[in-house]
N, C-alpha and C positions, 0 to 999 in steps of 0.2 A: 145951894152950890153942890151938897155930898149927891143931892137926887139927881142933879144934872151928869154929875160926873159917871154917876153909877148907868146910868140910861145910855151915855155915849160910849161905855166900855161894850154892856150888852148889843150894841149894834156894830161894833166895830168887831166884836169878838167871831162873828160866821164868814165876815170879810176877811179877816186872818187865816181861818184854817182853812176856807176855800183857794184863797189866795197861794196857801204853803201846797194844797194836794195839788194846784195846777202846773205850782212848781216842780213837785217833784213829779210828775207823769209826762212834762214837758222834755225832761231829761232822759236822753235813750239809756237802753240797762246793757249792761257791759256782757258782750255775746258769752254764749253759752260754752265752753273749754272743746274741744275736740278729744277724739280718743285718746290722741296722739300727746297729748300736750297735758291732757290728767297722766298719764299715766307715766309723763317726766314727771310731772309736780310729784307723785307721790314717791317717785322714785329717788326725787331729791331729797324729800322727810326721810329714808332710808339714811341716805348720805348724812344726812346732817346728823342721825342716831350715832353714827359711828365717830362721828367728828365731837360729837358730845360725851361721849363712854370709847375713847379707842381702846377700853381692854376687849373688845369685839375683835379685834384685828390678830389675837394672840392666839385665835385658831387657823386663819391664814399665813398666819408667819412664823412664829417658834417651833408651832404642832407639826407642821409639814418639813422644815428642814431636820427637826429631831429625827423623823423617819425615814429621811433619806439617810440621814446618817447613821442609824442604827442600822438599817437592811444592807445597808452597802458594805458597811465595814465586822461584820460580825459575819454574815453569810456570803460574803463575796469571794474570799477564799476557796470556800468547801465549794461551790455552784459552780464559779468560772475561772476560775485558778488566780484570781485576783480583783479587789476591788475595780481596779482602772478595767477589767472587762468587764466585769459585771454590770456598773452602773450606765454602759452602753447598754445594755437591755434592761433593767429598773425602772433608771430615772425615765422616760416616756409613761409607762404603765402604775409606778409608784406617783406622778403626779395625776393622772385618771382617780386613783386610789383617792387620792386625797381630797380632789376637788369635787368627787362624789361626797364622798363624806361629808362634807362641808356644808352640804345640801341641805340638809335636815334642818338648819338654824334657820331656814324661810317658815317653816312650817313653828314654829316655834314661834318663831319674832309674831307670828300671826295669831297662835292658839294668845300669847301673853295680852297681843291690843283685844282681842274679847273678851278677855278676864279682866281688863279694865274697862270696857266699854266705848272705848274708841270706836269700832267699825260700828257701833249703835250711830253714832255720828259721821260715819264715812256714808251711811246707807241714806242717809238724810239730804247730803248735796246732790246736786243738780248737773250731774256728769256722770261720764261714762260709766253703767253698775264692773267693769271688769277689771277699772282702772286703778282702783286699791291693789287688787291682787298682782296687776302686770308691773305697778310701781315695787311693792316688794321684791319680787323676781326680778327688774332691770338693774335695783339697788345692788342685788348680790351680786350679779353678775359682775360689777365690780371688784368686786371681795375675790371673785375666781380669778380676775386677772392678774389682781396684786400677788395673791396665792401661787398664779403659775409664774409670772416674774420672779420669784424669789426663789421657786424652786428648783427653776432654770439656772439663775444665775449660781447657786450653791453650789448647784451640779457640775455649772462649767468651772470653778475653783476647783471643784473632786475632780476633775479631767473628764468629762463630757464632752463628748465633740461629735454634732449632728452633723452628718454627712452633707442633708437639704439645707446646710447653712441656715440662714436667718428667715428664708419663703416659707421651708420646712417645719421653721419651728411656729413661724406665725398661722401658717393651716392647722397645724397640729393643735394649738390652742386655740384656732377657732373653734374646730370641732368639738372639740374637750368643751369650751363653752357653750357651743348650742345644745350638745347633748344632757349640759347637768343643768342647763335652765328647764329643758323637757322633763328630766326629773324632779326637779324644783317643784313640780305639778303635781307629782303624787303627793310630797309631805306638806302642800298647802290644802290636799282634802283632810290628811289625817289632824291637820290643824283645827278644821273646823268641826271635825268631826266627833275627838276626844275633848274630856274634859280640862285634862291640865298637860302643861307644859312637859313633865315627867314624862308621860303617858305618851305622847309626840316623841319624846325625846329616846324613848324603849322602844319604842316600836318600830323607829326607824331605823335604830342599830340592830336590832335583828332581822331587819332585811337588808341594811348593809353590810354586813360583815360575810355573810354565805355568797352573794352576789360578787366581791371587791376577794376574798379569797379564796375563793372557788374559782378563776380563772387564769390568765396567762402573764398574771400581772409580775411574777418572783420566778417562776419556771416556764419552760417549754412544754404544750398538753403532752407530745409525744415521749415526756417520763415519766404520765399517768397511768395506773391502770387504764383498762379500757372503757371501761363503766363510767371512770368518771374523763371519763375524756369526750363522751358524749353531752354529758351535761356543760362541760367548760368549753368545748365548739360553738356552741348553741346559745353562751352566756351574751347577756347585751353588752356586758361589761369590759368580755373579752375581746366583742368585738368593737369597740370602742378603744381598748387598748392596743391593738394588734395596726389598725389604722392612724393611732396618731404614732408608735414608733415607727410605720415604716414610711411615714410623710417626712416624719421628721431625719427617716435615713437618706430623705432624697427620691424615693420611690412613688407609685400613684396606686394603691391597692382599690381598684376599682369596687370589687366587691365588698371588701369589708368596711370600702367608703356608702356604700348601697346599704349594707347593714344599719350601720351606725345612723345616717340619715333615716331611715324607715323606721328605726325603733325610737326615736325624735320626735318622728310625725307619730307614731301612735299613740306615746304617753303624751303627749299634746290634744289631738285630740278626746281621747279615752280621760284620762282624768283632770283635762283644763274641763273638759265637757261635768262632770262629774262636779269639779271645787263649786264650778258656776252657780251649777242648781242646789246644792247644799248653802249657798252663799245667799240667795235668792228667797231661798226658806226659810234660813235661820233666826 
């Protein structure tokens, strides 16, 4: 009986595993994600980081109304004979300020998943290779808008009152968003690039901080010297700044909307081109 039993396993046993591969090769394999659709999925694992650790949120929220309310009410005075005129030219260019800033934490969020070895695992699926990095950058883009909602509304409590009414204010944050996702681009190469988060995290504030004060964000260029009024005309920053106040005054600054847009497209192309191939290598 044990020989008989032992003989009808061995025969039955290539009918089993032939049977299981026809099973599963009979089953279609679920299509392959499109660009568009990895690079929500990843932008959602973004979303969900912050829903999991909201002390992330403590730099698009606390950190940017601190600063409107320190610049407003300590130099509003000496500058425009009062806070309530002042923060009519500020608050526009003090939220560019901030939402640059902010930037840097893409590049960051990014250098930390290679330091644990996540994107070893991102490189490995079977979708778009750009779509980790574009899911980062759509994630924040969130964070800017929450950031410029709040900075808005503070301002309208401090007596803010945009001329362009509410069209005004929604261009003006658009652009202020498209342009800091273009920069978002630069601090996702220096992610890949440096070894630690520190080192991202220096390097981008000292090219933020000459960039974001060095232009037309707190004064007018025409109380610069001259010298440096060539450099702050010229700044990408300023002219980012100068078009979302005066969209947001109700006005259409064709040119310094042509600015703003062109130095968008170049850090897009110029260093998304750049993350790629550094990405690709790594």
């Amino acid at each position: 009986m044990s020989t008989a039993t032992t003989t009808d396993a061995q025969e039955l046993a290539p009918v089993r595993t032939d049977s299981l591969a026809d099973l599963l090769l009979a089953k279609d394999r679920p299509p392959r994600p499109g660009p568009l659709s990895a690079s929500l999925t990843f932008g959602w694992r973004a979303m969900l980081k912050i829903k999991h650790v909201p002390e992330q949120l403590f730099d698009v929220t606390a950190f940017p109304v601190m600063l409107i309310l320190m610049y407003t009410y300590l130099f509003g005075g000496a500058l425009a004979g009062s806070p309530q005129e002042y923060i009519q030219y500020l608050l526009p260019g003090m939220l560019v300020m901030s939402i640059v800033m902010i930037t840097m934490y893409t590049g960051v969020a990014i250098n930390t998943d290679i330091d644990k070895g996540v994107f070893d695992r991102f490189r490995t699926l079977p979708v778009w290779r750009p779509a980790a990095m574009v899911g980062y950058l759509l994630g924040d883009m969130v964070r800017y808008v929450i950031a410029s909602i709040v900075m808005i509304s503070v301002g309208l409590i401090m007596g803010f009152r945009p001329d362009g009414g509410l069209p005004g204010v929604l261009a003006g944050v658009a652009l202020l968003v498209v342009f800091s996702f273009a920069v978002s681009w630069v601090w996702t190469m220096f992610g890949l690039l440096l070894r630690t988060e520190k080192s991202v995290m220096g390097v981008s504030m000292m090219l933020i901080f000459p960039l974001t004060f060095l232009s037309d964000i707190f004064v007018k260029p025409e109380t610069m010297p001259g010298w440096l009024q060539a450099f702050v005309n010229h700044n990408p920053i300023t002219h980012v700044a100068t078009a979302v106040r005066e969209l947001m005054a109700g006005h259409w600054p064709a040119a310094e909307l042509g600015w703003a847009v062109g130095w968008s497209a170049a850090l897009v192309v110029v260093f998304g081109t750049l993350t790629m191939r550094m990405y690709n290598r790594k």
